[in-house]
NUDOVO-977995 format. One record per atom (N, C-alpha, C): residue number from 1; z, y, x. Coordinates in nm, 3 decimals, decimal comma. Layout:
R:nr:w:v:u
R:NUM:Z:Y:X
...
END
This chain:
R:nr:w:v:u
R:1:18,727:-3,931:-7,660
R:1:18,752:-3,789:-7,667
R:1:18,824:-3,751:-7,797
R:2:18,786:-3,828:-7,897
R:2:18,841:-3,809:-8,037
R:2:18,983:-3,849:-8,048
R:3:19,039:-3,910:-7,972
R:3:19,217:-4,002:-7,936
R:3:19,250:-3,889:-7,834
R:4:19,190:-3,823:-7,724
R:4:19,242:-3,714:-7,716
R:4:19,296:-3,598:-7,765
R:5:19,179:-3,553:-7,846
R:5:19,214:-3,456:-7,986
R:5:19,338:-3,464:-8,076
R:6:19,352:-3,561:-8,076
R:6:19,467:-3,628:-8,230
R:6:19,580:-3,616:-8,132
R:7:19,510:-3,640:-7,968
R:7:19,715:-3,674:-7,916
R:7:19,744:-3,522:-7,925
R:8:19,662:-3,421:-7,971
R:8:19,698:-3,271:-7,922
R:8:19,657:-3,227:-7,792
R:9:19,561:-3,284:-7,742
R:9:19,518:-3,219:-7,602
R:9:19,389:-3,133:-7,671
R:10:19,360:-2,976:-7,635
R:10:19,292:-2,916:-7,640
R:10:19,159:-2,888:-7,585
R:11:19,254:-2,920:-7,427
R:11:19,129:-2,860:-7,310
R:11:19,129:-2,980:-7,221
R:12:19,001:-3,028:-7,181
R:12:18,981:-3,116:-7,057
R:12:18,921:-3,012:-6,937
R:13:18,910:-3,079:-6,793
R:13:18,923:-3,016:-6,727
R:13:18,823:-3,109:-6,613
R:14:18,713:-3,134:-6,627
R:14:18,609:-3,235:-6,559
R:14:18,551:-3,135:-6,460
R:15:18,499:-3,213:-6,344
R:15:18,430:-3,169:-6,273
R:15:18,294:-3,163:-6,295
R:16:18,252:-3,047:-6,237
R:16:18,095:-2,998:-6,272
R:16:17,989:-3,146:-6,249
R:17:17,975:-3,184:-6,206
R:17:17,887:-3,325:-6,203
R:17:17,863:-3,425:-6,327
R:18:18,053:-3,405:-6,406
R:18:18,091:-3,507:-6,505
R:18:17,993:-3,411:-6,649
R:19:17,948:-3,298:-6,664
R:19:17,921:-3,199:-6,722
R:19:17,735:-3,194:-6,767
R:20:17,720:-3,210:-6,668
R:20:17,572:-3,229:-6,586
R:20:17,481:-3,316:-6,591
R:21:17,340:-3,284:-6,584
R:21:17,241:-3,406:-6,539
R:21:17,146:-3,351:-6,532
R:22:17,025:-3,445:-6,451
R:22:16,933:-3,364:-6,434
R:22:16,808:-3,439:-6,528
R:23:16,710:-3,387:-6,581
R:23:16,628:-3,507:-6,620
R:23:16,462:-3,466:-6,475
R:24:16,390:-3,560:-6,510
R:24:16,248:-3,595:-6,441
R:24:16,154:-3,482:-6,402
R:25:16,187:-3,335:-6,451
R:25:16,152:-3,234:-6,461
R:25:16,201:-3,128:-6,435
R:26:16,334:-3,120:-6,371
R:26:16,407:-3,098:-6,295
R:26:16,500:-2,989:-6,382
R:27:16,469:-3,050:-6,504
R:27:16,626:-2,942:-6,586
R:27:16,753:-2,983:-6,596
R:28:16,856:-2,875:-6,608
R:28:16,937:-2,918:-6,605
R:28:16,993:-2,939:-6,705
R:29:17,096:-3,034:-6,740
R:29:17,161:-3,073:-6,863
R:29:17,268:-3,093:-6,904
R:30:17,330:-3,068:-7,069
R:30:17,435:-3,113:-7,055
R:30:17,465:-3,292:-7,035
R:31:17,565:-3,331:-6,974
R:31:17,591:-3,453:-7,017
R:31:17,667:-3,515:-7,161
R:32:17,667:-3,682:-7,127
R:32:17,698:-3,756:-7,240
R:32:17,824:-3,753:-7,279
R:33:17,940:-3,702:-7,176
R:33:18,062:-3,658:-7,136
R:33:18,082:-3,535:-7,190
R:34:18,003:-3,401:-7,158
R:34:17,999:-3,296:-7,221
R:34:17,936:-3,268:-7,321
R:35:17,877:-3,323:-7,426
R:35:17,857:-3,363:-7,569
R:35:17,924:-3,427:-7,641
R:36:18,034:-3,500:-7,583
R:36:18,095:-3,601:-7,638
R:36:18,259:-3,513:-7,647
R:37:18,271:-3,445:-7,542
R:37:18,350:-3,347:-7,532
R:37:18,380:-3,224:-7,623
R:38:18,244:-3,200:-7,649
R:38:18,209:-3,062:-7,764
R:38:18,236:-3,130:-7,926
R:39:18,179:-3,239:-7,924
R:39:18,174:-3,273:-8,042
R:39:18,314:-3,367:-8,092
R:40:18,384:-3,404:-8,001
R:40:18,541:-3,398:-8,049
R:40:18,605:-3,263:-8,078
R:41:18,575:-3,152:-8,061
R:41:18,655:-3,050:-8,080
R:41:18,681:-2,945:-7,928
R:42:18,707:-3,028:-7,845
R:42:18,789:-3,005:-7,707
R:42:18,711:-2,873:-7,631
R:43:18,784:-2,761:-7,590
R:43:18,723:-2,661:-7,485
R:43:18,707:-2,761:-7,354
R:44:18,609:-2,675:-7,292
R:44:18,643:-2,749:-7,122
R:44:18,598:-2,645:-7,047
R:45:18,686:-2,662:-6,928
R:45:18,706:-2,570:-6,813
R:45:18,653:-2,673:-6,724
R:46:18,588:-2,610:-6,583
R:46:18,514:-2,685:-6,491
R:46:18,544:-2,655:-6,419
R:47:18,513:-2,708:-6,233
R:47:18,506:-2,725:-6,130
R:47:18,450:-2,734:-6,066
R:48:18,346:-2,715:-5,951
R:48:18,384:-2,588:-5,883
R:48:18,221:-2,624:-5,854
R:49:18,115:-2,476:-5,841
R:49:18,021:-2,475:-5,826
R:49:17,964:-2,439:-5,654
R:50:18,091:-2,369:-5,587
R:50:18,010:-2,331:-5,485
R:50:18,115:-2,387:-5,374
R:51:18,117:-2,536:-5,381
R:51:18,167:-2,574:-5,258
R:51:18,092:-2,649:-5,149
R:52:17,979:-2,724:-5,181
R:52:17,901:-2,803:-5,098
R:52:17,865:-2,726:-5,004
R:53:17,828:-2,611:-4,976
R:53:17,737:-2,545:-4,830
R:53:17,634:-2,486:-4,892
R:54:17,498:-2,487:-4,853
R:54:17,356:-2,374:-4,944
R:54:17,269:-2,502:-4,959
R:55:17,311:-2,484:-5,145
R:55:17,209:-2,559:-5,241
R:55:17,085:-2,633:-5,197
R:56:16,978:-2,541:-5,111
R:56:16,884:-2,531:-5,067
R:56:16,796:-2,650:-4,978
R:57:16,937:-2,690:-4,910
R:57:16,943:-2,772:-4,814
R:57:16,910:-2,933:-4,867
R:58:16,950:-2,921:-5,000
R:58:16,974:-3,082:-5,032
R:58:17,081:-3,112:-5,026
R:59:17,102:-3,263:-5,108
R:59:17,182:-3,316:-5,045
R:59:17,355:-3,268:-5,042
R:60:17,312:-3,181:-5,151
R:60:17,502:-3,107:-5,206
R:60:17,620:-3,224:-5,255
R:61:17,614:-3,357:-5,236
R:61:17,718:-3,475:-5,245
R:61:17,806:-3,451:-5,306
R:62:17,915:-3,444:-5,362
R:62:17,963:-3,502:-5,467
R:62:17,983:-3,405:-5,566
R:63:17,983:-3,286:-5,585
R:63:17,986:-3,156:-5,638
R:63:17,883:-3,191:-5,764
R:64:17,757:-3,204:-5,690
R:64:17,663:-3,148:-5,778
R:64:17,569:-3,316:-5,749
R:65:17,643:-3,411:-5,791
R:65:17,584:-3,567:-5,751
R:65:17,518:-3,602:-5,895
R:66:17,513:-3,552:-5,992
R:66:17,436:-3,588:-6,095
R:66:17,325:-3,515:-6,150
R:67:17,329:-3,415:-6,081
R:67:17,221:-3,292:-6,109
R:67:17,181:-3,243:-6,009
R:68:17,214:-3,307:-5,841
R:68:17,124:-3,254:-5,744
R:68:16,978:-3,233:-5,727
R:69:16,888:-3,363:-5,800
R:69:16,770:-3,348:-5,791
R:69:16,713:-3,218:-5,829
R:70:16,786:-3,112:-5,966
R:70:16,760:-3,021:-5,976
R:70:16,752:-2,875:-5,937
R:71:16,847:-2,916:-5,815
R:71:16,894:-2,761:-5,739
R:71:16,763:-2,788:-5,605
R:72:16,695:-2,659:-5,620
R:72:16,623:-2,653:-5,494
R:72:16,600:-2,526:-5,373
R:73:16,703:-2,428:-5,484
R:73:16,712:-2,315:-5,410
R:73:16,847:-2,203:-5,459
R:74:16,901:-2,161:-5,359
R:74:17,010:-2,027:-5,396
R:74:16,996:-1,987:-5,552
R:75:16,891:-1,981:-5,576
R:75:16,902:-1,914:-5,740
R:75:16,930:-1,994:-5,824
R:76:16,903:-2,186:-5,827
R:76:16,953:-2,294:-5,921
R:76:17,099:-2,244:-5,940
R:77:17,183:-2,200:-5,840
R:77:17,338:-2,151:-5,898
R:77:17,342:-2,118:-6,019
R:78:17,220:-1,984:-6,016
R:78:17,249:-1,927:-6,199
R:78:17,210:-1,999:-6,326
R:79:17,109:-2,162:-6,245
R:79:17,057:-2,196:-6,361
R:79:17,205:-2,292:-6,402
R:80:17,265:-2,339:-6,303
R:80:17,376:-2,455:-6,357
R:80:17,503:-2,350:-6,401
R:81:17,532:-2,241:-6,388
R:81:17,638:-2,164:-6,467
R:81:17,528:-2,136:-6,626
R:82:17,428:-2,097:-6,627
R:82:17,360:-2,108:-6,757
R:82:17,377:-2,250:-6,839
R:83:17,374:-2,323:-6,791
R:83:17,386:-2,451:-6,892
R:83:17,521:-2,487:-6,909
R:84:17,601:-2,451:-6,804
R:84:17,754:-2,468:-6,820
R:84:17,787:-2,363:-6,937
R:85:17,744:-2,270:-6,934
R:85:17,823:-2,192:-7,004
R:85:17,723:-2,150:-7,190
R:86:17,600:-2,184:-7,150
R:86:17,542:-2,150:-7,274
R:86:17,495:-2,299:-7,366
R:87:17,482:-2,381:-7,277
R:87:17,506:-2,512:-7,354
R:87:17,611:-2,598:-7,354
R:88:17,685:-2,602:-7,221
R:88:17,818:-2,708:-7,266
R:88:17,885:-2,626:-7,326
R:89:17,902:-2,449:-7,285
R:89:17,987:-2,429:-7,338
R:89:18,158:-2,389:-7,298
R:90:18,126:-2,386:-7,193
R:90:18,246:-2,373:-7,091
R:90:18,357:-2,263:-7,129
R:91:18,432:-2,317:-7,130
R:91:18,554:-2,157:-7,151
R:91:18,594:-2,104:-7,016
R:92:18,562:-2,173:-6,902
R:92:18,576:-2,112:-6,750
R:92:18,555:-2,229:-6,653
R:93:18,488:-2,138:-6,540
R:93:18,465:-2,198:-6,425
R:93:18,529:-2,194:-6,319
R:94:18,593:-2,261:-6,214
R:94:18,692:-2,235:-6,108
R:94:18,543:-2,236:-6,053
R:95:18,598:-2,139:-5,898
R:95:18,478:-2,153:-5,818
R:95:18,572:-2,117:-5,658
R:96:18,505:-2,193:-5,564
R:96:18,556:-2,195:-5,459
R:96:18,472:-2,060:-5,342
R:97:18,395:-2,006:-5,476
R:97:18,329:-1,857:-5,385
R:97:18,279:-1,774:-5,534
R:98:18,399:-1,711:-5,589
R:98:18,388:-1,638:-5,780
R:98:18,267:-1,549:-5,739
R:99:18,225:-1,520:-5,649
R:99:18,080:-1,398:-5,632
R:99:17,998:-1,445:-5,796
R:100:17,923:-1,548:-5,734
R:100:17,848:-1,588:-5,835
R:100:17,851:-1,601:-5,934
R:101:18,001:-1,667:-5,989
R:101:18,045:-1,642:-6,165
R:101:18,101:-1,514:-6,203
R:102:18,104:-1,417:-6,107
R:102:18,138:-1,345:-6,176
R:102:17,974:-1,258:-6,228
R:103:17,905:-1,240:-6,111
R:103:17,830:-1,202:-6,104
R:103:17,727:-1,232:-6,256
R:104:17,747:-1,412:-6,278
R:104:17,664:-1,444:-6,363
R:104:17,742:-1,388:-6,529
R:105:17,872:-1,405:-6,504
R:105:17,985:-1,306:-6,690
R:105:17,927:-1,209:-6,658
R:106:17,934:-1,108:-6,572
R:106:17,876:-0,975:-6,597
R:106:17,793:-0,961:-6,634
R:107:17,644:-0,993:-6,593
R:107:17,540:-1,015:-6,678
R:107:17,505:-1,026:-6,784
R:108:17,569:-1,166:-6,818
R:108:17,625:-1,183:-7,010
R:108:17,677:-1,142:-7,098
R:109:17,771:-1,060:-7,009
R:109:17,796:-1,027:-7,116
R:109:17,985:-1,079:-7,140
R:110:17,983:-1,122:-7,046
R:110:18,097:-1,255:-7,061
R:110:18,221:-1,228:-7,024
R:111:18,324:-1,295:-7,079
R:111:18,479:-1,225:-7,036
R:111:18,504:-1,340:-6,956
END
């Protein structure tokens, strides 16, 4: 991430999974990728939270493949835009249904 920085790249652009993790207790987290990301310098923009079908169900495959164990219902949405955005840190989220992010900036406060 640090040889990124120096070539002049600013912003990476990972998918929400690469971002993510879940631990044994079902929180969600940043990853080793998105720490490693922050702490070179680099913004990051993400991808895409509401494409799998309803959370609820299980089983959301490749979207949300590193932090599924933690989603167990419609409302985990706000918990994984909360860690995206108040711990990794996100400068924006693409979303394949913006209801929810927008829903969740407004709240915050958030541009």
């Amino acid at each position: 991430m640090k040889a990124y920085r120096a070539q002049g790249i600013r912003i990476v652009a990972p998918p929400t999974f690469a971002l993510l993790t879940a631990d044994a207790n079902g929180n969600i987290l940043p990853s080793q990728y998105a720490r490693d990301a922050k702490r070179a310098g680099l913004d990051i923009i993400t991808w895409t939270v509401e494409r799998s079908g309803i959370p609820a169900d299980g089983n959301n495959g490749f979207y949300f493949q590193t932090f599924d164990s933690a989603v167990t219902s419609e409302g985990d949405l706000m918990r994984v835009l909360d860690v995206l955005a108040q711990k990794v840190g996100v400068i924006g989220v693409f979303s394949d249904w913006p209801a929810s992010v927008s829903f969740y900036a407004n709240c915050k406060g958030l541009k």
